[in-house]
N, C-alpha and C positions, 0 to 999 in steps of 0.2 A: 468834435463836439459842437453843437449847434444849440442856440439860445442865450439871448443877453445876459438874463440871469446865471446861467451855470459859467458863459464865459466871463463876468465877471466875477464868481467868487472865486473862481482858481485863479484868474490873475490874480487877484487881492492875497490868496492865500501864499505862490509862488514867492510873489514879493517878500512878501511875512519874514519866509522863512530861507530868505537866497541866502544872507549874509549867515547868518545861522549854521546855515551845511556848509559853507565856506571856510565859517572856522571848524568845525569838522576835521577838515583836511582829509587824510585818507581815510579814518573811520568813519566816514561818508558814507562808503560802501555797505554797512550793515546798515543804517538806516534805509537805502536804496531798496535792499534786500527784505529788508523786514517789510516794507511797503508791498513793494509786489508781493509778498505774501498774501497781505491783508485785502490788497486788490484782488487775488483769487478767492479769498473767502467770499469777499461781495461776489464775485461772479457768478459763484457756486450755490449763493443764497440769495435769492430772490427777496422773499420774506424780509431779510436783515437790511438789505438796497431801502424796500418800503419805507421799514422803520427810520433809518436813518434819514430819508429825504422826506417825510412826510409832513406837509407845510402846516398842518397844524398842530403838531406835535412842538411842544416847546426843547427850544436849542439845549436849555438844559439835562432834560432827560433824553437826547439823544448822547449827548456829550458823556452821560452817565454810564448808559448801553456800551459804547465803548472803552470807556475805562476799566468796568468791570472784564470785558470780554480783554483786554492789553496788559494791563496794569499788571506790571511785574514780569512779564513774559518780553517784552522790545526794550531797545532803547527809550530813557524818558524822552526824546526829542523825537522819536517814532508817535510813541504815544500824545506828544504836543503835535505834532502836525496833525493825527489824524484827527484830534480834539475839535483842531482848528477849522479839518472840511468839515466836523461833521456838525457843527455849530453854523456851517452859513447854508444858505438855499441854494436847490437845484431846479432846473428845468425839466429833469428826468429822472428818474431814479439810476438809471446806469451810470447817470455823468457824475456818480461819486466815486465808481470805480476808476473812469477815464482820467480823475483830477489827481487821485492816489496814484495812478500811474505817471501819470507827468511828472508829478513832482517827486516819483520814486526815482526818473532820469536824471531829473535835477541834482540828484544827491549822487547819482554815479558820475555825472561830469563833478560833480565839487570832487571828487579821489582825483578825478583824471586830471582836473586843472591843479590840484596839488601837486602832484606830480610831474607836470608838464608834458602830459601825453595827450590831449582832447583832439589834438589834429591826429596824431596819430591814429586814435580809434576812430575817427572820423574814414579817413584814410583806409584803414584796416576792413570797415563794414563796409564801402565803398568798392572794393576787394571782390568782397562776399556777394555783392551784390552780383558783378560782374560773373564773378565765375559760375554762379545758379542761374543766369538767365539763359543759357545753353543748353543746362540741365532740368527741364520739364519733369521727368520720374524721380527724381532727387525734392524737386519743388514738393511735387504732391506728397511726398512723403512726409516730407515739415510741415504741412500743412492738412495732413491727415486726420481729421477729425475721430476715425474709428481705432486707430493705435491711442494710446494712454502717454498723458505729457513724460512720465517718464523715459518711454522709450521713445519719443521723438527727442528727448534730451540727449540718450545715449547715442540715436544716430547722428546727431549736430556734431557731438564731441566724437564722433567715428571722424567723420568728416575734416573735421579740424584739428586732430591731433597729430602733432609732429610741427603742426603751423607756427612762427613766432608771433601770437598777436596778445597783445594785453589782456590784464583779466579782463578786463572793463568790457573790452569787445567782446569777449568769449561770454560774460553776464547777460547781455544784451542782444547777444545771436542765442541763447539759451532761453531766455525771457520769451523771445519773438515766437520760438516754436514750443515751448510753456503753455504761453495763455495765449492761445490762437483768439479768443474776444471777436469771432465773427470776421476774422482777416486772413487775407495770405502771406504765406510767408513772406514774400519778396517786397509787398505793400506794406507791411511791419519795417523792414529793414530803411526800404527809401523814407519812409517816416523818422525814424530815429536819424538819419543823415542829415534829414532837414531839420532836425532837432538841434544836432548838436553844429550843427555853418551855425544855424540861427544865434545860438550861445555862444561863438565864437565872434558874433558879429558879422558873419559872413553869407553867403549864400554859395548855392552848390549849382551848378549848371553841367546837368548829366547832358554828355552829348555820344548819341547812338550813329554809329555808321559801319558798312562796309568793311571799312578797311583802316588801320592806325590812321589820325592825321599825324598832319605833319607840325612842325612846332609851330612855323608862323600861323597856321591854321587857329591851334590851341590860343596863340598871343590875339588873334583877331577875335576870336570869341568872347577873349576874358574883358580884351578893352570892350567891346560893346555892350560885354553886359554889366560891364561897370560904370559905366555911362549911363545905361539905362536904367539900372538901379539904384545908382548912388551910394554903391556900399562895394566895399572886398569882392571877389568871387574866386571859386576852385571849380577847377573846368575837373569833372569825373568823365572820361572817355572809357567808351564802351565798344567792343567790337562785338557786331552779329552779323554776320552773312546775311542772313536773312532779309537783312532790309532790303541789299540789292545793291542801291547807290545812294547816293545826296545823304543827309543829315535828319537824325531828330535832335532837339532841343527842351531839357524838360529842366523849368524852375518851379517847386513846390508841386503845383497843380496846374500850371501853367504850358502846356505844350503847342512848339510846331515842329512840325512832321512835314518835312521835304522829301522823304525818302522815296525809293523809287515802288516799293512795297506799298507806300501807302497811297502814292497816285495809281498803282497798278486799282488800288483794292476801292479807290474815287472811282474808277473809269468803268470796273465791272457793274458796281453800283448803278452808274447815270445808265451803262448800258440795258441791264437790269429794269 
């Protein structure tokens, strides 16, 4: 999401309502759910996006629009939070889908952290991530625009059954190939990872190579990039052939690429 405005009213609203899903506790989760609901609606209706974010339209009769279209059918604290985007300003009209979605994670880490599973599903997507990067015709299938979200739901949960992972994860590998939102699968998935380190207070440092490192490898990574960052880190090791040799290194959006693939793919380039 880009724009002062929209990035300030979801933080504002986030905050609002942290403590809020916290008490929650595990009924977190249908709040969670009810949201990405309503953030498909918005997706689905253009028209309703307008309404809702249109800057001259006073906050009250937008607030109004949705209570009539909620009220009665979510949780009341569904219907408080949506109240709540839909009363501040956007930058965009889509950035009211993107803020309902954030904050629809929000409410699934508040189950998880009830629980005391957040690393776990962290962990677990972290998983998921790994074992699809191999699988190219698996990707595109999640990510298939012309099948219908339910049957890219049904192949997820093909995929994943028999697995021991949380609901939480299973809601959120479901979500990912749900509402595809102009994304691919696998950029869905590393999104919610860096979602939830971030919520953990931590940071995720996927490192691509070759071949398993070895532990002091993994220990030399973690110290540096806890130095560098000044915060936790969880070294996610990834193996692909493909790269060849050397290392990538990826925080948030942040990458270096050592590998021997990608000097190969420098050097056709410069020769190029």
């Amino acid at each position: 999401m880009h724009g002062e405005t929209s990035l300030s009213s979801v933080k504002a609203v986030r905050e609002e309502f942290e403590s809020k899903l916290a008490a929650k506790g595990e009924a977190a989760k249908q709040i969670g759910d009810e949201l990405f609901g309503f953030a498909a609606i918005l997706d689905g209706d253009a028209s309703l996006e307008r309404s809702l974010t249109d800057p001259a339209r006073l906050a009250e009769d937008k607030v109004a629009l949705v209570t009539k279209i909620l009220d009665g059918k979510v949780d009341p604290l569904t219907l408080e939070i949506v109240q709540a985007v839909t009363a501040k300003r956007w930058s965009r009209p889509d950035h009211i889908a993107n803020a309902i979605e954030d904050i629809a994670v929000d409410a699934l880490l508040a189950d998880a952290d009830a629980r005391g599973v957040t690393a776990q599903v962290s962990f677990q997507l972290a998983d998921l991530h790994s074992q699809l990067l191999n699988l190219p015709v698996v990707r595109q299938r999640l990510s298939d625009t012309h099948a219908t979200p339910e049957q890219r739901v049904r192949f997820i949960n093909t995929l994943l059954e028999g697995q021991p992972i949380d609901p939480i994860t299973l809601d959120l590998a479901q979500h990912a190939t749900r509402e595809l939102r102009n994304r691919r699968y696998l950029s869905t998935i590393n999104w919610l990872i860096d979602v939830i380190t971030e919520h953990r207070g931590r940071s995720m440092v996927t490192v691509t190579s070759a071949v398993p490192l070895k532990d002091e490898q993994i220990v030399r990574i973690k110290d540096a990039y806890r130095r560098k960052l000044n915060r936790n880190v969880y070294v996610n090791c990834v193996v692909d052939p493909r790269v060849l040799g050397g290392m990538r290194l990826q925080v948030g959006s942040e990458v270096t690429d050592n590998t021997v693939a990608a000097q190969l793919q420098n050097l056709k380039r410069a020769v190029a």
